[in-house]
C-alpha positions as CSV (number, residue, x, y, z in Angstrom):
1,X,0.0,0.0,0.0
2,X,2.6,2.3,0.8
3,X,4.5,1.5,-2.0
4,X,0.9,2.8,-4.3
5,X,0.7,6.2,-2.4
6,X,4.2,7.3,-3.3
7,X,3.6,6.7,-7.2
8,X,0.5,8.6,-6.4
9,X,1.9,11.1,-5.0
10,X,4.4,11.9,-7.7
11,X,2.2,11.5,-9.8
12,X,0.1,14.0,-8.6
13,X,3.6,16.2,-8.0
14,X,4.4,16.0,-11.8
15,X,0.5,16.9,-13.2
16,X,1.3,19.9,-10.6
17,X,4.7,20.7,-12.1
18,X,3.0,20.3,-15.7
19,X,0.4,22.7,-14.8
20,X,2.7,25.2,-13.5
21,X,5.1,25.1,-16.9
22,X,5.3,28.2,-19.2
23,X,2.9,28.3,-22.1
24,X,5.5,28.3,-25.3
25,X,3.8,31.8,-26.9
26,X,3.1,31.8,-30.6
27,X,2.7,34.4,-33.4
28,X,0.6,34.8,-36.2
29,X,-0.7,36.0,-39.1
30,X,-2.0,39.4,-38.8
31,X,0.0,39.8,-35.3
32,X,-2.5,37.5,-33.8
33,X,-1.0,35.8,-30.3
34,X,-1.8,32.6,-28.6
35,X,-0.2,30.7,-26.3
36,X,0.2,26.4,-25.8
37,X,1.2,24.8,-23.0
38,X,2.3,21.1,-23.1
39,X,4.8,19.0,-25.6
40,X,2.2,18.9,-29.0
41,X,4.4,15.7,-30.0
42,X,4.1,13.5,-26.5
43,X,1.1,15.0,-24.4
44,X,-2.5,13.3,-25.2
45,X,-3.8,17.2,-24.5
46,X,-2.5,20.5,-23.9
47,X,-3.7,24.2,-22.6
48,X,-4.6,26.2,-25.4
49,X,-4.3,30.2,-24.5
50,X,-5.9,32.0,-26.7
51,X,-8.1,35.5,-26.7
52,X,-7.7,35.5,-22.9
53,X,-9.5,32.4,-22.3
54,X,-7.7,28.8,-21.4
55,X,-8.9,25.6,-23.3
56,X,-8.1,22.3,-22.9
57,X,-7.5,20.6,-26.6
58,X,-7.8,16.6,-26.6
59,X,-5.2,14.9,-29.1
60,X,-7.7,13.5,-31.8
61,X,-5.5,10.7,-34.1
62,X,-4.5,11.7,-38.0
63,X,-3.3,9.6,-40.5
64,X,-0.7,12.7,-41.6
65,X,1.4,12.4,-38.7
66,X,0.3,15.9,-37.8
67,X,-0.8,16.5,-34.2
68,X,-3.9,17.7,-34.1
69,X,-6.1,18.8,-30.9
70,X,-10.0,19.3,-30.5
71,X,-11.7,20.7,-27.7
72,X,-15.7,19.7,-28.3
73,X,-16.9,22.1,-26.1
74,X,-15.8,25.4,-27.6
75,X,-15.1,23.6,-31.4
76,X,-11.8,24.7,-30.8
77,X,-8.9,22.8,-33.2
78,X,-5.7,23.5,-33.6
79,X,-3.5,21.4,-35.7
80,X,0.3,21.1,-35.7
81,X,3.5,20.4,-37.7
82,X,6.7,20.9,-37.0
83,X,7.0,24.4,-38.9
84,X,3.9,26.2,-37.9
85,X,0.6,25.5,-36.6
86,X,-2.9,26.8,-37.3
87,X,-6.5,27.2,-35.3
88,X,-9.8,26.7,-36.8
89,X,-13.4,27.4,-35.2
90,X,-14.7,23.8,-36.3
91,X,-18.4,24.7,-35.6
92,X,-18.3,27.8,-38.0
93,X,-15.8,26.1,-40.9
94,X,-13.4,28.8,-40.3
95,X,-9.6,29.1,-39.7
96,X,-9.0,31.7,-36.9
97,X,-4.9,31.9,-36.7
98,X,-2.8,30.7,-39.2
99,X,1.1,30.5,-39.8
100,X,1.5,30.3,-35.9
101,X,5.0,30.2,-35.1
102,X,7.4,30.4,-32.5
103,X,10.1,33.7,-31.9
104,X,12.8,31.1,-32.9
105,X,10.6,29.5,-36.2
106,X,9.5,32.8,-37.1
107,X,13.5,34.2,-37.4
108,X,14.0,34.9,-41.3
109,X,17.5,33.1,-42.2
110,X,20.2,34.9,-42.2
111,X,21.8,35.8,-45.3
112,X,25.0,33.4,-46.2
113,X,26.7,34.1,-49.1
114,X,27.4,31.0,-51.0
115,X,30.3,30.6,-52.5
């Protein structure tokens, strides 16, 4: 028994530490800001920040190896590669952010002459 409280308990101590972590902030199109907080790649959900408002995105399965999140109860989905991301408003059929990107993705690269 003892042994089943302390996995418990860190359990418990790292969905606390995950909680707490810094959303990763993203830029958009048309200056648009949102911010995501969990690892797109590993986590089965993440904390979408977005117009003020948090919203907890559910990792739906795609055949394109993209990671895509829903969240049914705002029709919330945002949808993920590895060089941008993008949000939609699934219940009105429109995108709301596109070309999301990080500070580091959204760096133009610098200029190298070849020689």
């Amino acid at each position: 028994m003892k042994n089943v409280l302390k996995v418990l308990l860190c359990s418990a101590a790292l969905l606390g530490m995950q909680a707490q972590a810094a959303a990763t902030e993203l830029v958009c199109e048309l200056g648009q800001r949102m911010g995501v907080r969990g690892d797109q790649a590993l986590d089965n959900s993440i904390e979408l920040i977005w117009q003020g408002q948090r919203y907890n995105l559910q990792r739906v399965a795609t055949s394109t190896g993209a990671n895509r999140f829903e969240d049914s109860v705002s029709g919330l989905v945002w949808i993920g590669i590895p060089a941008k991301g993008m949000l939609l408003d699934a219940r009105h059929g429109k995108p709301l952010a596109n070309e999301c990107k990080t500070t580091e993705q959204g760096r133009p690269a610098s200029n190298k002459k070849m020689r």
